[in-house]
C-alpha positions in Angstrom: 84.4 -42.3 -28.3 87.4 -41.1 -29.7 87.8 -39.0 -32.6 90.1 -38.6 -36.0 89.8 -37.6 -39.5 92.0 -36.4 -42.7 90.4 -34.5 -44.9 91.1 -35.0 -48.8 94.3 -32.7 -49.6 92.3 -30.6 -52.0 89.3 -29.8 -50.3 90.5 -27.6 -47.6 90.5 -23.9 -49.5 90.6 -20.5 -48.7 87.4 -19.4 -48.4 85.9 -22.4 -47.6 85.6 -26.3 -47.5 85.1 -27.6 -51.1 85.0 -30.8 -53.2 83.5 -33.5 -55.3 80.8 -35.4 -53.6 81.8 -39.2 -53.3 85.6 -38.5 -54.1 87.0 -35.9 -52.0 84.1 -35.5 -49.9 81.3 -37.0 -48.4 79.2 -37.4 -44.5 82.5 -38.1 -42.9 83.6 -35.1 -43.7 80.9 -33.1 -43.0 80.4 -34.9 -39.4 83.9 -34.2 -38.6 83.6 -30.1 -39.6 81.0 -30.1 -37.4 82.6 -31.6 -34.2 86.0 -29.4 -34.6 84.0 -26.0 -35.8 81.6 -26.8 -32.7 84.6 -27.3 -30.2 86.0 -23.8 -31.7 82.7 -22.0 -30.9 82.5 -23.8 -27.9 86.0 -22.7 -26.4 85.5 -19.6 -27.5 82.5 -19.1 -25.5 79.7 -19.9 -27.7 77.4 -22.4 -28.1 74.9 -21.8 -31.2 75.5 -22.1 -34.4 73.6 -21.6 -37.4 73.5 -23.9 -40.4 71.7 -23.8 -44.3 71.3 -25.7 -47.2 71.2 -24.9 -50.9 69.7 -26.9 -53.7 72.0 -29.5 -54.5 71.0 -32.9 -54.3 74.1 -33.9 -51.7 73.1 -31.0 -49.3 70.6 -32.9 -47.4 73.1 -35.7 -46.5 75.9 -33.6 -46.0 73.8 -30.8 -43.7 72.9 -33.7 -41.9 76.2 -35.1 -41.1 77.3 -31.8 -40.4 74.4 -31.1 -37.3 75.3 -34.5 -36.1 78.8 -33.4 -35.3 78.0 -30.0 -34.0 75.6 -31.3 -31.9 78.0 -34.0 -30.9 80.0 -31.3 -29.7 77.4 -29.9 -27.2 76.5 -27.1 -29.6 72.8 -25.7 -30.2 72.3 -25.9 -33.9 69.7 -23.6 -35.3 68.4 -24.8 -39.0 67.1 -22.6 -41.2 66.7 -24.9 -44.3 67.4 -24.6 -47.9 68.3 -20.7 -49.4 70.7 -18.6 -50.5 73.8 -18.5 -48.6 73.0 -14.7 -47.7 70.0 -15.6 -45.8 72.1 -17.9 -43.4 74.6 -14.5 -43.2 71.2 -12.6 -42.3 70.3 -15.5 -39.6 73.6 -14.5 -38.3 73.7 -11.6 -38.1 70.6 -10.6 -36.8 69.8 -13.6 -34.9 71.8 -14.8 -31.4 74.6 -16.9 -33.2 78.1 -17.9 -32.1 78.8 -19.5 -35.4 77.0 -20.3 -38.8 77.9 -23.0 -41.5 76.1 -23.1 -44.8 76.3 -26.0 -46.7 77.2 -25.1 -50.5 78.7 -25.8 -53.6 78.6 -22.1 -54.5 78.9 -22.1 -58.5 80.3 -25.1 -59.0 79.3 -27.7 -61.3 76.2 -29.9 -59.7 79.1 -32.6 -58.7 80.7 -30.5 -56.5 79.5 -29.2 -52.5 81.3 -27.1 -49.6 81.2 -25.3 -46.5 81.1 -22.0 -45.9 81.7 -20.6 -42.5 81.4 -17.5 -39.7 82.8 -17.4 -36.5 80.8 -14.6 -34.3 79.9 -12.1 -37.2 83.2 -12.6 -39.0 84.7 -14.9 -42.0 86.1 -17.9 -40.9 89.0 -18.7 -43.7 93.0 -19.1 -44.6 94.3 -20.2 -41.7 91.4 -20.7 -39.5 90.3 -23.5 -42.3 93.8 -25.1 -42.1 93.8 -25.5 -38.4 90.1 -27.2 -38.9 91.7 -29.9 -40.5 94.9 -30.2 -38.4 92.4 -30.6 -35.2 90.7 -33.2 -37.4 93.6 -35.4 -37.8 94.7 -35.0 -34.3 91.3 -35.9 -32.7 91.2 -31.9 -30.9 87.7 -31.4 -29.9 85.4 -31.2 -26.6 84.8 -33.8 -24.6 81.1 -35.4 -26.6 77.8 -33.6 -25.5 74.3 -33.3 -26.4 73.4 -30.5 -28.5 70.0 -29.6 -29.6 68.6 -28.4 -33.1 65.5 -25.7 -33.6 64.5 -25.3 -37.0 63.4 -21.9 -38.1 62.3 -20.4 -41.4 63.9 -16.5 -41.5 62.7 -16.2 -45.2 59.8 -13.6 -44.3 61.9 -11.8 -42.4 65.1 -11.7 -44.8 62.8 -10.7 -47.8 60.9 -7.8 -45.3 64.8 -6.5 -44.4 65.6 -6.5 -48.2 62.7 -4.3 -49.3 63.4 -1.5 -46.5 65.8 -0.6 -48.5 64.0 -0.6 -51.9 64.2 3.5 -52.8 63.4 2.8 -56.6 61.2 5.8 -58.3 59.6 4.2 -61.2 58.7 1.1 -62.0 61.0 -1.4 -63.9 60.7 -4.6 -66.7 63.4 -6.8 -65.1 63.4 -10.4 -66.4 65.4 -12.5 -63.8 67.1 -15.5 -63.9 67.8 -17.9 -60.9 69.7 -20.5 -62.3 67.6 -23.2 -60.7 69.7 -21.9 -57.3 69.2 -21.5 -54.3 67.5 -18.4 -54.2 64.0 -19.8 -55.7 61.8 -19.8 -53.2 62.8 -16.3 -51.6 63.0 -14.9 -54.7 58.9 -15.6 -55.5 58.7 -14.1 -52.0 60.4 -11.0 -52.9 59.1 -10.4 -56.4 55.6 -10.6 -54.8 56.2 -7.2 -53.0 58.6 -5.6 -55.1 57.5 -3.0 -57.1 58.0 -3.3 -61.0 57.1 -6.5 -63.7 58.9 -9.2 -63.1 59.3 -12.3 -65.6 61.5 -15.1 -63.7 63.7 -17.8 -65.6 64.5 -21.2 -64.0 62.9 -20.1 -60.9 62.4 -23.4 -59.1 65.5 -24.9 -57.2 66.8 -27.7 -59.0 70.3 -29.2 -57.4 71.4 -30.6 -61.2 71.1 -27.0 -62.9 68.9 -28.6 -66.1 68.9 -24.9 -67.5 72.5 -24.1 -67.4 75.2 -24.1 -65.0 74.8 -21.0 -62.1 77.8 -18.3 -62.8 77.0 -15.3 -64.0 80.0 -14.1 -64.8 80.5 -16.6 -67.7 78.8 -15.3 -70.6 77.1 -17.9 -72.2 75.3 -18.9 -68.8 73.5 -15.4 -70.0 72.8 -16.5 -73.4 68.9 -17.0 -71.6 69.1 -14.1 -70.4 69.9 -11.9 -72.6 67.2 -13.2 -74.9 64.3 -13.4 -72.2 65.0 -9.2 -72.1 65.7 -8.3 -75.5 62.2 -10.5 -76.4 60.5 -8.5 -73.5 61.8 -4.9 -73.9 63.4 -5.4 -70.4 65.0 -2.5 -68.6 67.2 -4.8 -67.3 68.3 -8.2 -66.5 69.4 -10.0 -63.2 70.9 -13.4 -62.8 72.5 -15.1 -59.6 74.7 -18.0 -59.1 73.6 -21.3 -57.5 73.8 -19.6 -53.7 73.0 -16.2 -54.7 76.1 -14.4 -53.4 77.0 -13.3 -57.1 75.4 -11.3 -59.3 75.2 -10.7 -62.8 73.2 -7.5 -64.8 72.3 -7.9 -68.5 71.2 -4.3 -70.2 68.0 -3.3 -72.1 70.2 -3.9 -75.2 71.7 -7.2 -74.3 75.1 -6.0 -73.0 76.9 -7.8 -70.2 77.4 -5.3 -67.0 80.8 -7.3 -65.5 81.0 -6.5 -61.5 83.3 -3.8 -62.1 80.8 -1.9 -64.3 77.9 -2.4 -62.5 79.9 -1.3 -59.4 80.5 2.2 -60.8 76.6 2.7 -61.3 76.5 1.3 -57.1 79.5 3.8 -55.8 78.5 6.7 -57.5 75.1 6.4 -55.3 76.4 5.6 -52.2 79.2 8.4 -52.5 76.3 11.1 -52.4 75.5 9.8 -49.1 79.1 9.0 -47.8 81.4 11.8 -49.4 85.0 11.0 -49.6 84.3 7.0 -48.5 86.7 4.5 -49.5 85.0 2.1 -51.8 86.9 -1.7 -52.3 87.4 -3.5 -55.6 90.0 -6.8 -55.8 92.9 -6.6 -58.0 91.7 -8.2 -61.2 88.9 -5.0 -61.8 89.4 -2.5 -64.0 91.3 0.9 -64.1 87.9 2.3 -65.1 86.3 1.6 -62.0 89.0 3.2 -59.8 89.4 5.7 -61.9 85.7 6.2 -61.6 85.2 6.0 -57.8 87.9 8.9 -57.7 86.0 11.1 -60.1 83.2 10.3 -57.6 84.5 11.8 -54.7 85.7 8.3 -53.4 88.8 7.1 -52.4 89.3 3.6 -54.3 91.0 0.9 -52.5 92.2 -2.2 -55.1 92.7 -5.7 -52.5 93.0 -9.1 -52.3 90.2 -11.2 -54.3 88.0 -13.3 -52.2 84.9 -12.4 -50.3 86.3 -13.3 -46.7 89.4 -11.1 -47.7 87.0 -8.6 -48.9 85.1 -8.6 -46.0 87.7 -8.4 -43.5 89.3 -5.5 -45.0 86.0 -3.8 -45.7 85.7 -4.0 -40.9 88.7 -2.3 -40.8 88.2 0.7 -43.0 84.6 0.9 -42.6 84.0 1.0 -46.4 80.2 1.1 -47.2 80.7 -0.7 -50.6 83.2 -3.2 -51.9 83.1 -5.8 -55.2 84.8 -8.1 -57.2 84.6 -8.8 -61.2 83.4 -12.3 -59.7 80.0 -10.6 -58.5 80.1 -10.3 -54.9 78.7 -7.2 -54.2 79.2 -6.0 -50.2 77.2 -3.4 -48.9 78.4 -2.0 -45.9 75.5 1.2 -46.3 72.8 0.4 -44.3 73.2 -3.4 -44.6 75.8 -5.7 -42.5 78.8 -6.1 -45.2 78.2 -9.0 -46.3 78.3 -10.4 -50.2 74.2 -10.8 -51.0 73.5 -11.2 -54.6 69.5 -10.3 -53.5 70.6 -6.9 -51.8 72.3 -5.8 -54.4 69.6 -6.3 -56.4 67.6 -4.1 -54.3 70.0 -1.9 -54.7 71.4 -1.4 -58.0 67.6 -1.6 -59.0 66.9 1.4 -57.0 69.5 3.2 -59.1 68.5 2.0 -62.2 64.4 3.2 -61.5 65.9 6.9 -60.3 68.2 7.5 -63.1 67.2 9.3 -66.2 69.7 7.3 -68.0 68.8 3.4 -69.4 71.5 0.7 -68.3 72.4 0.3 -71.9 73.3 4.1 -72.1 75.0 3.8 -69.0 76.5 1.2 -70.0 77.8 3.4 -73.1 78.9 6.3 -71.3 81.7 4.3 -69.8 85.4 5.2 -71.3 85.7 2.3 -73.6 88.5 -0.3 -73.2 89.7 -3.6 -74.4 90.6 -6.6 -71.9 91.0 -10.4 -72.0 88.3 -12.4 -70.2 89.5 -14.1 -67.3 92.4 -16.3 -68.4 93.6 -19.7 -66.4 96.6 -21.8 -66.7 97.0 -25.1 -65.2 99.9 -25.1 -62.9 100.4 -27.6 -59.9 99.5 -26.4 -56.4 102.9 -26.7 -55.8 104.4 -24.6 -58.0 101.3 -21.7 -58.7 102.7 -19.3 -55.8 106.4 -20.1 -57.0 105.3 -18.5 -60.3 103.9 -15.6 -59.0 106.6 -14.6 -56.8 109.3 -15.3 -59.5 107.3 -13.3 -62.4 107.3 -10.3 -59.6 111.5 -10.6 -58.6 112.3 -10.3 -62.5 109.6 -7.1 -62.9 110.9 -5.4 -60.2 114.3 -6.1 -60.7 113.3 -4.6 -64.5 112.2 -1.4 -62.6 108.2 -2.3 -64.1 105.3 -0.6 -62.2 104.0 -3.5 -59.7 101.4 -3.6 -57.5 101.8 -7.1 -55.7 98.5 -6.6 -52.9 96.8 -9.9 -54.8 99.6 -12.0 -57.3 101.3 -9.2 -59.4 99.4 -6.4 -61.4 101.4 -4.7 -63.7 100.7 -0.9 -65.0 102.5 0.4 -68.2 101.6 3.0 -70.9 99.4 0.6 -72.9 97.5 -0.7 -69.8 97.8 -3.3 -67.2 98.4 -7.0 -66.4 97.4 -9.2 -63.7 99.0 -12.7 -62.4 97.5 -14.6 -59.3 97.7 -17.8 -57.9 94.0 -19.3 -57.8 93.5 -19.6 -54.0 90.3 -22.8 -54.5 92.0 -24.4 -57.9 95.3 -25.5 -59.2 95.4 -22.9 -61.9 96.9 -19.6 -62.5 94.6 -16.6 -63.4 95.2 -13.3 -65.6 94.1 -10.7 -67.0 94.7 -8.0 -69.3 93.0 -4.1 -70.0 94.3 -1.6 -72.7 92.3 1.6 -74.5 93.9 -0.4 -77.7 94.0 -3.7 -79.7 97.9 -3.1 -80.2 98.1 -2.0 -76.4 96.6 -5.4 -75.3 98.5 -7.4 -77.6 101.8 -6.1 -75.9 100.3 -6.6 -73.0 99.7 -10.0 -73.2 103.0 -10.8 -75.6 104.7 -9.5 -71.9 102.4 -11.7 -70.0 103.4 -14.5 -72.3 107.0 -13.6 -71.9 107.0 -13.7 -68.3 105.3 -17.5 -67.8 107.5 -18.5 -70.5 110.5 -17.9 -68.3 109.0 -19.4 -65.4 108.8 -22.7 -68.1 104.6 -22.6 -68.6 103.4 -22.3 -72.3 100.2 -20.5 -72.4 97.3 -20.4 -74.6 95.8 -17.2 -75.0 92.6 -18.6 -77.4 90.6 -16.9 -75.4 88.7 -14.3 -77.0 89.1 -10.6 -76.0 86.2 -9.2 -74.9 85.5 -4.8 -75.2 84.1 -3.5 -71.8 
């Protein structure tokens, strides 16, 4: 039977396969990632492939299109059912894989689904996701076969791999909340052995998110909470996006840990152990944490945002710990580098419960600054990366101080100023940092300056936010 298909313009991203369920994506389009991702394991020698589910209510259909196709393909699907996305990574990595696909719409809104992918142990992305869909439309895949599928639960044996590495002292108040995600079900495994009291919020998986929608790092998805621990006397909060590869940290006073704060509290542990390590952070994190990390004993490395960019670049320098302000946490130190909201958890837990120090006066300590939440700008796919590159040619050519490793990230004596080209959405993203209200209003009067020449009108309604 021959084979063809085109895959909506938008949905091909990044980091992943991604779209709307019933317009830009659907069964057809999971069968036909199957067959071509199965052919590309298959010619590279492999044959089995692992495949999960999280708790939307198009992931059955679409996980089942998809294990249609790879098994069309001749390839040996192993199903470990509905979970986080990190458990599938686990499944991977520990397990004899050639390949893993989770299906997931990550935190999107309950409308939206995607694929997420690994070839071998490593990211499959940018390119590799473009040439998926050219094979698509040009019918390239292996000759049909019969594959088989084995279903296997890994839960018991993710959850007893997370809690070797629970090195907490004292016992905690942590209120979490799942998000009605993905992570349910493992989480009641895990809170069942891990020491501390543990109240959970929203706890049961629930694909249309009745609670509120799963991103942590948008603050009134906290609003819950934040309440749930100041109502409790909490030491501290926990909440994870609809697959559970983000995480966000509320305080014992209420106060929102972004990723770059909470990563401070991470690399200052891990640098005891690895002295002089290199620890990663993408380009839209702030000063503080770098500046941090250094005073550490670490050597901080600012890259490209995007967990398989992350990823990749934490293999080659063999960092032990890299984040982004999105929440993806990758631990590298004693765990397989991969972004697992569960393990860091574990993790930054095990700090919290050894520290002398409450998060909220941790959380104080930090050298106070003032920044801009993430902004976004609509701006046509076509035009974004045009944008970007022409705000850069004019700063340079000004002599400005530009980093351009992710969109262009600008330093002056009042602060910085960051301009990227969404890589999943047809927007363009910002940010701003300055030790003042005056510094961050230059800041962002240059910002303003620069998109205006490049004909876009911003709005910059968006509140500032102290951190």
């Amino acid at each position: 039977m021959s084979f063809a298909h085109q895959f909506h313009a938008t949905s091909l991203r990044e980091y992943d396969i991604r779209g709307i369920v019933g317009e830009s994506l659907g069964p057809a389009d999971a069968f036909a990632i199957g067959r071509v991702f199965a052919s590309i394991v298959i010619e590279a020698g492999g044959r089995k492939i692992a495949v999960g589910r999280d708790g939307r209510l198009s992931s059955p259909m679409l996980e089942k299109a998809l294990i249609e196709g790879l098994t069309a393909s001749g390839a040996d699907v192993v199903a470990v059912g509905e979970g986080p996305t990190p458990m599938l990574y686990y499944a991977a990595f520990t397990g004899p894989t050639d390949g893993a696909v989770m299906v997931t719409g990550s935190h999107n809104p309950a409308n939206y689904n995607g694929f997420k992918m690994m070839l071998g142990k490593k990211p499959f992305f940018g390119k590799q996701i473009l040439d998926l869909g050219t094979r698509a439309a040009a019918g390239q895949v292996v000759p049909e076969g019969k594959g088989s599928v084995t279903h296997k639960d890994v839960s018991e044996a993710y959850v007893a791999r997370l809690l070797e590495d629970w090195d907490g002292a004292k016992s905690l108040k942590i209120v979490w909340d799942n998000g009605n995600g993905a992570a349910g079900d493992v989480l009641t495994k895990l809170l069942a052995k891990l020491p501390g009291k543990h109240t959970v919020l929203n706890g049961k998986i629930d694909g249309t998110f009745p609670a509120h929608h799963p991103d942590p790092t948008v603050a009134k998805n906290l609003e819950q909470l934040i309440a749930a621990v100041q109502k409790q006397g909490a030491d501290v909060g926990v909440a994870f996006d609809g697959d559970a590869d983000r995480i966000g940290i509320v305080d014992n006073a209420g106060h929102i840990l972004f990723g770059d704060q909470f990563l401070i509290l991470m690399a200052r542990d891990v640098l005891r152990e690895h002295p002089g390590a290199t620890i990663i952070a993408d380009v839209k994190a702030s000063q503080i944490l770098f500046d941090e990390i250094a005073k550490a004993g670490g050597k901080p490395l600012m890259w490209k945002t995007g967990h398989s960019l992350i990823k990749s670049k934490m293999a080659e320098t063999n960092a032990p710990l890299a984040g982004e302000m999105s929440g993806h946490i990758f631990y590298n130190d004693k765990w397989y580098g991969f972004d697992d909201a569960l393990y860091a958890a574990v993790r930054v837990l095990g700090v919290i419960a050894r520290s002398s120090q409450t998060v909220a006066e941790f959380y104080d300590s930090l050298p106070h600054v003032v920044n801009t939440p993430e902004l976004r700008f609509d701006c046509t796919e076509a035009r974004k990366f045009e944008v970007v590159k022409e705000v850069a040619e004019r700063l340079k050519a000004s002599g400005e101080t530009v980093s351009d490793t992710d969109g262009v990230r600008v330093t002056t004596a009042d602060g910085w100023w960051l301009l990227r080209a969404s890589n999943t959405q047809a927007v363009l993203v910002a940010r701003a940092e300055s030790k003042s209200e005056a510094g961050l209003s230059k800041l962002k009067s240059a910002l303003a300056a620069q998109l205006a020449a490049s004909g876009l009108a911003p709005d910059f309604s968006a509140t500032n936010a102290g951190h």
